[in-house]
MIDREN-131003 format. One line per field, with one value per residue: residue number from 1; residue in one letter; z, y, x of N, C-alpha, C in turn. Coordinates in nm, 4 decimals. Last residue first. Example, Ala and Ser with C-alpha at 12.3 -4.5 7.8 and 13.67 -1.06 7.14 Angstrom:
resi c(2:1)
resn c(S:A)
n.pz c(0.7080:0.7800)
n.py c(-0.2250:-0.5690)
n.px c(1.2850:1.3190)
ca.pz c(0.7140:0.7800)
ca.py c(-0.1060:-0.4500)
ca.px c(1.3670:1.2300)
c.pz c(0.7870:0.7800)
c.py c(0.0030:-0.3300)
c.px c(1.2900:1.3200)
This chain:
resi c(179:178:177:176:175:174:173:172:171:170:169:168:167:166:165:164:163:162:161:160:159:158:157:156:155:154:153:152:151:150:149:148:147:146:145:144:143:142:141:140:139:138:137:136:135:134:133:132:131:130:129:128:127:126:125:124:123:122:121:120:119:118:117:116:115:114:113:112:111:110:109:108:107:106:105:104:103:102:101:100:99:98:97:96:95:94:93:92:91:90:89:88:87:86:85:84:83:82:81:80:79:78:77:76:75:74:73:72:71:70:69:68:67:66:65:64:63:62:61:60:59:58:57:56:55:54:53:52:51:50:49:48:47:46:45:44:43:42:41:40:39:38:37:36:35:34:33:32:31:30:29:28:27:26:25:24:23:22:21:20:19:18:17:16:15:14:13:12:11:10:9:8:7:6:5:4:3:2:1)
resn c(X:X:X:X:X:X:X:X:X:X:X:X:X:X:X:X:X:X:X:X:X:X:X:X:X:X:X:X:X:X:X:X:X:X:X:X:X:X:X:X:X:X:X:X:X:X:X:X:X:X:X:X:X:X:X:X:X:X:X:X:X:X:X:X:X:X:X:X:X:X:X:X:X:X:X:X:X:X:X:X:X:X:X:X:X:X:X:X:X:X:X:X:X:X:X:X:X:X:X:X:X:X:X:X:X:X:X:X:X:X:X:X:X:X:X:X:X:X:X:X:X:X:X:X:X:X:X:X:X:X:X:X:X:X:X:X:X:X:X:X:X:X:X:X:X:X:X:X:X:X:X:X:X:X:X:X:X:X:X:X:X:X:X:X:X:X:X:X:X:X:X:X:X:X:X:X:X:X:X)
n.pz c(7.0007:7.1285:7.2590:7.4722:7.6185:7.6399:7.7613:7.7602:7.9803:7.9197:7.6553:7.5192:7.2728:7.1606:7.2416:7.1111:6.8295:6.8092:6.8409:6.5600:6.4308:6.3557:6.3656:6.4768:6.7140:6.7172:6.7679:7.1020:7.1635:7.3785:7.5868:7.8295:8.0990:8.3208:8.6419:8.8514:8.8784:8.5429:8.3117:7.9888:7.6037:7.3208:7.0299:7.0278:7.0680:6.8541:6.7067:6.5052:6.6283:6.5555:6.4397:6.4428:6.7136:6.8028:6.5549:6.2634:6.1123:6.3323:6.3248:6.5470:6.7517:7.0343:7.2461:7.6157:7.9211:8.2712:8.5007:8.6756:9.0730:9.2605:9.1976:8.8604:8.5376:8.2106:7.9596:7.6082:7.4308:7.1299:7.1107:6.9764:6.9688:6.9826:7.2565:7.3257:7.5639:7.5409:7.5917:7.7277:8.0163:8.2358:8.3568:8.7118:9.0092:9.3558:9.6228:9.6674:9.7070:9.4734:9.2954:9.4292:9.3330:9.0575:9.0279:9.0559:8.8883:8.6607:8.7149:8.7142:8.4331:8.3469:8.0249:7.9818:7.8401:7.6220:7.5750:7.3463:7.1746:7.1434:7.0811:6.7762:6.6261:6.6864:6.7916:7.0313:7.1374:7.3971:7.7202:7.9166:8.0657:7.8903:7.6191:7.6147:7.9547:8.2304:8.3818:8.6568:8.8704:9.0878:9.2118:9.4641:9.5039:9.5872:9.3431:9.1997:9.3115:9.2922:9.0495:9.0322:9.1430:8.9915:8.7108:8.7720:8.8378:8.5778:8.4359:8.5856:8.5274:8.2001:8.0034:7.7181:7.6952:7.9293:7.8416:7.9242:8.1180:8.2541:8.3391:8.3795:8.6370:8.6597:8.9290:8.9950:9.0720:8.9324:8.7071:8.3711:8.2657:8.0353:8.1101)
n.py c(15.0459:15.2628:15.3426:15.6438:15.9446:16.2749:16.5719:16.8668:17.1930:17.3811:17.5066:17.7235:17.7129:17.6710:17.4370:17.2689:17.3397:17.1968:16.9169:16.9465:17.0099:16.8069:16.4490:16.2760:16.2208:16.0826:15.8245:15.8534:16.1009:16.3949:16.6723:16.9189:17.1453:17.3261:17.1802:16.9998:17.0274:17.0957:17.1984:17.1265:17.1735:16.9770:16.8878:16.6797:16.4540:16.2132:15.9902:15.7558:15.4122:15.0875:14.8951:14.9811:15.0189:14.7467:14.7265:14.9683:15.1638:15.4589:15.7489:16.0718:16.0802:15.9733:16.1548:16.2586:16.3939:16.5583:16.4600:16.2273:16.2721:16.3805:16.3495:16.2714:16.2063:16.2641:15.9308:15.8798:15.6256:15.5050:15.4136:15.2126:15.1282:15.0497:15.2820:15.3414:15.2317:15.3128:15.1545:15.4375:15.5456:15.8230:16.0259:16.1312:16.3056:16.2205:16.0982:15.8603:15.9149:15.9845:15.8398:15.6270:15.6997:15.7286:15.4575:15.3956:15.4866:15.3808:15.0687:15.1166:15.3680:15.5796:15.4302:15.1412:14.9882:14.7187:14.4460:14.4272:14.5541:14.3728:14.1359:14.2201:14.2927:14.1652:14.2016:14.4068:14.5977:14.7271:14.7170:14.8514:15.0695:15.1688:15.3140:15.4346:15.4453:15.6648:15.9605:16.1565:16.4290:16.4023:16.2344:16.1340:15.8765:15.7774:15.8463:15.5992:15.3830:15.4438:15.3673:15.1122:14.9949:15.0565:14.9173:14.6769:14.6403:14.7030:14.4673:14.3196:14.4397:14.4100:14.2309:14.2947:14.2675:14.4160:14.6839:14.7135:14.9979:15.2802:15.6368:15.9287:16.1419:16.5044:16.7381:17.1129:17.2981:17.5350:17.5492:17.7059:17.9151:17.7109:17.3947)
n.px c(-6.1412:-6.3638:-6.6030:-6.6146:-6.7488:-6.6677:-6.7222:-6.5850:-6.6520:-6.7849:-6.9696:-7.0928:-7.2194:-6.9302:-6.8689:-7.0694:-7.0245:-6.7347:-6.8506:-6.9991:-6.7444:-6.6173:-6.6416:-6.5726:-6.6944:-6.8915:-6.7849:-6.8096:-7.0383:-7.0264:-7.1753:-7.0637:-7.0858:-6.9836:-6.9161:-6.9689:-7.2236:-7.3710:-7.5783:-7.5058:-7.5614:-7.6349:-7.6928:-7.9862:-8.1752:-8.2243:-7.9896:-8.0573:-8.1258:-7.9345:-7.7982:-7.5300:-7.4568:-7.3627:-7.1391:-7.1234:-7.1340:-7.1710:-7.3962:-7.3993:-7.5257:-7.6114:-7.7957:-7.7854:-7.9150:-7.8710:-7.8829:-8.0240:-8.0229:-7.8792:-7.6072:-7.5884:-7.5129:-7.5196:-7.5661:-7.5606:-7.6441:-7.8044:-8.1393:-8.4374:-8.8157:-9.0324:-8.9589:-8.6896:-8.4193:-8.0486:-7.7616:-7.4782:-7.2524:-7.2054:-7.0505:-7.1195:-6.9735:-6.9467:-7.0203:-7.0724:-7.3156:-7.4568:-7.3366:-7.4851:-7.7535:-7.7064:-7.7410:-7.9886:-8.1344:-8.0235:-8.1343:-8.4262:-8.4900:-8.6820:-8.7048:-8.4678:-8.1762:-8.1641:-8.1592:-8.3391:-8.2185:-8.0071:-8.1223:-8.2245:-7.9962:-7.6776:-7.4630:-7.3202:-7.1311:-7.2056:-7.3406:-7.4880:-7.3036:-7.1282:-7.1593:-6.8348:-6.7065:-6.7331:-6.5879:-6.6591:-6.5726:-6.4330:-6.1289:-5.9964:-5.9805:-6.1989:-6.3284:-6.2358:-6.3160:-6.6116:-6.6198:-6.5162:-6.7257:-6.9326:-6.8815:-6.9111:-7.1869:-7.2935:-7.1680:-7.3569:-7.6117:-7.6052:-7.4589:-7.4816:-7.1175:-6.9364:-6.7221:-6.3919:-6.3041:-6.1864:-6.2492:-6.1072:-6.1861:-6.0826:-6.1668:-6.1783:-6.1035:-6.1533:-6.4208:-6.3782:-6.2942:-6.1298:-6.0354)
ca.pz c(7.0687:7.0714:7.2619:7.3505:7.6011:7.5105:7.7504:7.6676:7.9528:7.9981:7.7898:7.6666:7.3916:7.1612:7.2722:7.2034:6.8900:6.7855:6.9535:6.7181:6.4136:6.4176:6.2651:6.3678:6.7191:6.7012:6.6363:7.0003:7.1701:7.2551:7.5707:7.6835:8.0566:8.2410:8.5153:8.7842:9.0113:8.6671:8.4357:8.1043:7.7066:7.4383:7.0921:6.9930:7.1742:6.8226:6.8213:6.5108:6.5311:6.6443:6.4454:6.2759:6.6153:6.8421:6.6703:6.3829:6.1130:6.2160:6.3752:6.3932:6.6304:6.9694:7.2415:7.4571:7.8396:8.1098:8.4743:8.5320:8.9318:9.2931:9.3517:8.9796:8.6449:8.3085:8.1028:7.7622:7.4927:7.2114:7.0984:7.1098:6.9106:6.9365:7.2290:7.2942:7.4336:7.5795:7.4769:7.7475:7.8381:8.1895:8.2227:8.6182:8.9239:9.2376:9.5777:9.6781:9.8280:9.5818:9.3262:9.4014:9.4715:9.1321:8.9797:9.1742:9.0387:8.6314:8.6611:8.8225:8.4627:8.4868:8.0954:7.9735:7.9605:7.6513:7.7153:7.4901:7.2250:7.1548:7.1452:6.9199:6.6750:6.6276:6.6082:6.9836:7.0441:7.2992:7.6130:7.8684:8.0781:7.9630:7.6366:7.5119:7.8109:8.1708:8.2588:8.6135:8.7692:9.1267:9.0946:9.4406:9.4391:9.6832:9.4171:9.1129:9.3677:9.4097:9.0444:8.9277:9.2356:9.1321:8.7072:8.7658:8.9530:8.6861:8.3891:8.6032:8.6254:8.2585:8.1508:7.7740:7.6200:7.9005:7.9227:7.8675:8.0716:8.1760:8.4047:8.2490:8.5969:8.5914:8.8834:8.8782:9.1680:8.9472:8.8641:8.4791:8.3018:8.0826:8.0180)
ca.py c(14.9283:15.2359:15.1996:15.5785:15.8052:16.1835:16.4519:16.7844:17.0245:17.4283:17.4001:17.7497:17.7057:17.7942:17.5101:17.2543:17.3541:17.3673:17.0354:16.8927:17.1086:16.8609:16.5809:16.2844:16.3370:16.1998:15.8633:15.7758:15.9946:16.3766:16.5676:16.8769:16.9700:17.3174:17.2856:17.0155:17.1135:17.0514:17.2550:17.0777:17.1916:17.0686:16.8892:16.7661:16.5582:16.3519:16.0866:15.8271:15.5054:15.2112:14.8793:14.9366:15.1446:14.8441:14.6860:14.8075:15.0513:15.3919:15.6300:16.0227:16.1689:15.9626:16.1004:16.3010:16.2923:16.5602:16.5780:16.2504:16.1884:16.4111:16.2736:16.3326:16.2044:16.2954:16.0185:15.9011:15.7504:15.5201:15.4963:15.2624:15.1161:14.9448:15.1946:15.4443:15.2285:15.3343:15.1412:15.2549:15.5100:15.7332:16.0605:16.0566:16.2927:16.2519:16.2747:15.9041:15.8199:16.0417:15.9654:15.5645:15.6802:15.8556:15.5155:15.3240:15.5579:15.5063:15.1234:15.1056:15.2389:15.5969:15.5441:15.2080:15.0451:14.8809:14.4971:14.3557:14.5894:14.5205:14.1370:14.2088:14.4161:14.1340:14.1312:14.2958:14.4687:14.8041:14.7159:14.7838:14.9991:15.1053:15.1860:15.4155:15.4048:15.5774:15.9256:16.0001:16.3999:16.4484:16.2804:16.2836:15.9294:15.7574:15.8792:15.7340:15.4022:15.4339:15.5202:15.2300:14.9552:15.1482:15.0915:14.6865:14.5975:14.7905:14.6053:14.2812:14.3820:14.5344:14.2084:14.2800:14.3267:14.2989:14.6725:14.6343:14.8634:15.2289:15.4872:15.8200:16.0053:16.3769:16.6554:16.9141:17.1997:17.4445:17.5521:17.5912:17.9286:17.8918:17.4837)
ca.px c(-6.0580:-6.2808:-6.6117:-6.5723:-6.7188:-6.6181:-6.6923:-6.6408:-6.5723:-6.6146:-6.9369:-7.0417:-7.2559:-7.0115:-6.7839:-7.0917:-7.1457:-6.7324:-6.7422:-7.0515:-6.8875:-6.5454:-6.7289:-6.4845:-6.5773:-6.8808:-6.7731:-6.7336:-7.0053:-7.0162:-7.1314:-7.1366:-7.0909:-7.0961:-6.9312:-6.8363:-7.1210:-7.3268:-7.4927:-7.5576:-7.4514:-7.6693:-7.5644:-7.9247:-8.0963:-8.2474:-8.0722:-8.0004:-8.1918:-7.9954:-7.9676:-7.6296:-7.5036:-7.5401:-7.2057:-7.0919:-7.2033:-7.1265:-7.3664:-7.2941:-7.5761:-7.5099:-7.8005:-7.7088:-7.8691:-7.8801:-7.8886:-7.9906:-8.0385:-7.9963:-7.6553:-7.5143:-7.5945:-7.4606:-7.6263:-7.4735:-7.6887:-7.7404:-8.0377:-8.3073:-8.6462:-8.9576:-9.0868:-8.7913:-8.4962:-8.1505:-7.8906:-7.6155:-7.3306:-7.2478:-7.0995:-7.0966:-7.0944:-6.8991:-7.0013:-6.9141:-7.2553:-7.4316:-7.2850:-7.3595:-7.7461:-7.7272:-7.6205:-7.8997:-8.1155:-8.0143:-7.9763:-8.3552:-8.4752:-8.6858:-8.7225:-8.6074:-8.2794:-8.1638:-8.1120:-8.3798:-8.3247:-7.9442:-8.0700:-8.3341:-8.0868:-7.8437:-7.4463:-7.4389:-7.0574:-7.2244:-7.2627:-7.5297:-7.3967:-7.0689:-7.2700:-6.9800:-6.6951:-6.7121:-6.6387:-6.5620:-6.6067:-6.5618:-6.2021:-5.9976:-5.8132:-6.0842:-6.3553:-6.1827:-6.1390:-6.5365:-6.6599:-6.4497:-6.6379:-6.9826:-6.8972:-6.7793:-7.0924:-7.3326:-7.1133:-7.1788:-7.6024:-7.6330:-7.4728:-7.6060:-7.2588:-6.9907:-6.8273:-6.4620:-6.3297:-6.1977:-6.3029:-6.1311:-6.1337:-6.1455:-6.0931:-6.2631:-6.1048:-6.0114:-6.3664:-6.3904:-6.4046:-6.1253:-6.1032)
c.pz c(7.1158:7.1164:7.1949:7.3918:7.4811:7.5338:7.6565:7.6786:7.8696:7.9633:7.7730:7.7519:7.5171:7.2184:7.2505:7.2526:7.0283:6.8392:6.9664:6.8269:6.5823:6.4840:6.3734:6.3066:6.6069:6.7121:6.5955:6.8784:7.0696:7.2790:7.4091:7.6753:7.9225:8.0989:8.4371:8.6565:8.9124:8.7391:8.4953:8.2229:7.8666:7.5598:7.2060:7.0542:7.1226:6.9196:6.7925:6.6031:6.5750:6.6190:6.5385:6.2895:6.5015:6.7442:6.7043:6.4679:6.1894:6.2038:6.3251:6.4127:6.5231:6.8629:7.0795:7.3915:7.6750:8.0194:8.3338:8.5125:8.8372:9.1845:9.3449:9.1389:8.8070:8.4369:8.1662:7.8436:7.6119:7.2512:7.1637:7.0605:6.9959:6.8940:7.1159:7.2184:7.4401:7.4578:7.5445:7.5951:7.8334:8.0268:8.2114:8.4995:8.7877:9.1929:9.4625:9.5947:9.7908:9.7491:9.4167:9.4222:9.4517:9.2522:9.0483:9.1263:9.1049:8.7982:8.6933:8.8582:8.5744:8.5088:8.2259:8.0285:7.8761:7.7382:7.6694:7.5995:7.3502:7.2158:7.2553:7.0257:6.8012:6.6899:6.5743:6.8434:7.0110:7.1274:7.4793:7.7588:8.0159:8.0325:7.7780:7.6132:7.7745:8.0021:8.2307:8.5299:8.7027:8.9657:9.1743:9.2751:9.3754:9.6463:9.5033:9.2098:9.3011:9.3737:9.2093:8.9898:9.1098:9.1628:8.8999:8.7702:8.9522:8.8464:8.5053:8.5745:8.6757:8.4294:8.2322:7.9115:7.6758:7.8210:7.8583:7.8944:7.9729:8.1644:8.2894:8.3385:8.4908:8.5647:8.7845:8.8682:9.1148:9.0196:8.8302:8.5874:8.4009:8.1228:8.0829)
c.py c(14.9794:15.1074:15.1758:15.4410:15.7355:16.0649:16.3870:16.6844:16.9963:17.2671:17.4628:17.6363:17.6980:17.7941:17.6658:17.3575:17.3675:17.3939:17.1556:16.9760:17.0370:16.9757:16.6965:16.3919:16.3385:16.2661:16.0040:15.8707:15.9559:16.2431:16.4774:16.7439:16.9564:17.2138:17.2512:17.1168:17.1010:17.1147:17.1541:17.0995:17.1687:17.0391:17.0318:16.7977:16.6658:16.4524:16.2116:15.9495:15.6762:15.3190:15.0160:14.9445:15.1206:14.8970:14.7517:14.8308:14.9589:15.2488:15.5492:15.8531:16.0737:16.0058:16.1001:16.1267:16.3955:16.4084:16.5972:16.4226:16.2532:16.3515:16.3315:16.2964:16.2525:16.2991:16.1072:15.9846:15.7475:15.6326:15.4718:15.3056:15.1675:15.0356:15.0830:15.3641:15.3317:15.3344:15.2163:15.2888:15.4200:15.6569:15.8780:16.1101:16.2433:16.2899:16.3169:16.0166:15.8488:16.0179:16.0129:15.7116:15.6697:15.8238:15.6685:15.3933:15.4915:15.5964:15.3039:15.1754:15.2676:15.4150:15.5297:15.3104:15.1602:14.9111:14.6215:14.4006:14.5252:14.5775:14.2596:14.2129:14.3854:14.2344:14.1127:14.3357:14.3977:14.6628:14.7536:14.6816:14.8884:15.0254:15.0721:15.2590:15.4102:15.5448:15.7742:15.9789:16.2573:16.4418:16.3521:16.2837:16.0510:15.8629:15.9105:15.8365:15.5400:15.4330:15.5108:15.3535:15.0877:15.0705:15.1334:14.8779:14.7099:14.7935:14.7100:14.4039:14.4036:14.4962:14.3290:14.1939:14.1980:14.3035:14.4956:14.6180:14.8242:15.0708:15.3819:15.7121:15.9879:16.2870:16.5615:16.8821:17.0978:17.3625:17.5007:17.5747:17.8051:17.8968:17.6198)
c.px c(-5.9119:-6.1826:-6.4775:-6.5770:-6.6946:-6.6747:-6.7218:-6.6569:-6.6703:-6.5647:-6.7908:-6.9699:-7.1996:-7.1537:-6.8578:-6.9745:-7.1483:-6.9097:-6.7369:-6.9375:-6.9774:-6.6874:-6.7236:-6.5872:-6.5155:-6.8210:-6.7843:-6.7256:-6.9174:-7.0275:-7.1413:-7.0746:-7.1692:-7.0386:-7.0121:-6.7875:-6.9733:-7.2449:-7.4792:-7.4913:-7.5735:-7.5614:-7.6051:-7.7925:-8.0997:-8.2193:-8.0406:-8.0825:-8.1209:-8.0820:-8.0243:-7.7695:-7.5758:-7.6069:-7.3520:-7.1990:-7.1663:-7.1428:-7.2870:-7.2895:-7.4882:-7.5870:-7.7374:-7.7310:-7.8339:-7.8122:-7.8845:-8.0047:-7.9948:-8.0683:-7.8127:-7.5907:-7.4921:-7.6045:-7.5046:-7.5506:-7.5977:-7.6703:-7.9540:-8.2161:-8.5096:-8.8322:-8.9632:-8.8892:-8.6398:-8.2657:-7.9875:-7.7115:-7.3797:-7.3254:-7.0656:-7.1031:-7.0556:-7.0366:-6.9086:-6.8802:-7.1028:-7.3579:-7.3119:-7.3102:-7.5710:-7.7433:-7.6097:-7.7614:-7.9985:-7.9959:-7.9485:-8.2171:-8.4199:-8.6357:-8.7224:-8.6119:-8.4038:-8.2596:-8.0989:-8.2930:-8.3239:-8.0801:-8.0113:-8.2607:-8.1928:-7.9145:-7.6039:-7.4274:-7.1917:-7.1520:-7.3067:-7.4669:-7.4485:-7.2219:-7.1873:-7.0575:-6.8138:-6.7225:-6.6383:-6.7042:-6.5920:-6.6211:-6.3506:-6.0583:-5.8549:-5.9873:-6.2356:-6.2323:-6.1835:-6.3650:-6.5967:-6.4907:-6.5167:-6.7977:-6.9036:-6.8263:-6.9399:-7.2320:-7.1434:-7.1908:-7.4370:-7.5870:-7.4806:-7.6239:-7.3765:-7.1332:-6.8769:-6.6060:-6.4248:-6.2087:-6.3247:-6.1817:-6.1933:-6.0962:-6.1587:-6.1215:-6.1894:-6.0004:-6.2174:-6.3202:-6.4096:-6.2777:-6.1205)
């Protein structure tokens, strides 16, 4: 993007996240953010709700594993960047008393530099029981630039990008649950 260092690199970091094995999914994201490390990224995007998953068929279920404010998941992920001097665009249920969004973290070695939380929901999985976030489409300094972030579906409403492009981000990240 015009304006962005020339020295970001970005890994896609892609799998199957395991819905509501915050734990495994947490395993498989630090051994991903390490090879994308090894092989020169400083930026590595994982999938929608790589945390937590994102396929639950029942709303308690989808509650019961959305992280919480200042969850464990969140430092031990900013210990991870900071141990292999990247910085993430992480995805998860995150909940807000009885209810939860879903939400991508950019985090980096000092913690959460900005969340987003998915605007356009469509009826599967998580999204049926989620409650549509209120963020807004905001751009977020990081060492890798300046960082907007979209989810899955929101890229079929072209106006979120064009928002976040006239605020200034230099990168867009995307996570997707797409099959």
């Amino acid at each position: 993007a015009a304006g962005a260092s020339a020295s970001v690199r970005v890994a896609a970091a892609l799998f199957s996240p395991s819905r509501g094995d915050v734990a495994g999914n947490l395993a498989r994201i630090d051994r991903l953010m390490s090879e994308a490390a090894r092989n020169g990224a400083n930026l590595v995007v994982f999938p929608e709700c790589a945390i937590t998953g994102l396929d639950f068929t029942d709303r308690a279920s989808a509650l019961a594993s959305a992280l919480n404010d200042g969850d464990d998941a969140l430092r031990m992920l900013s210990q991870r960047c900071r141990a292999y001097h990247v910085e993430c665009v992480v995805g998860a249920l995150a909940r807000s008393g009885d209810h939860f969004q879903n939400v991508a973290f950019l985090i980096g070695s000092a913690g959460v530099i900005g969340r987003y939380d998915k605007a356009h929901l469509p009826r599967f999985g998580a999204d049926q029981f989620a409650a549509s976030g209120q963020s807004g489409f905001r751009v977020f300094q990081a060492a890798a630039g300046r960082i907007g972030i979209l989810i899955g579906y929101d890229l079929g409403f072209p106006e979120a990008a064009r928002t976040l492009a006239l605020a200034g981000a230099e990168i867009i990240a995307l996570p997707t649950a797409w099959p």
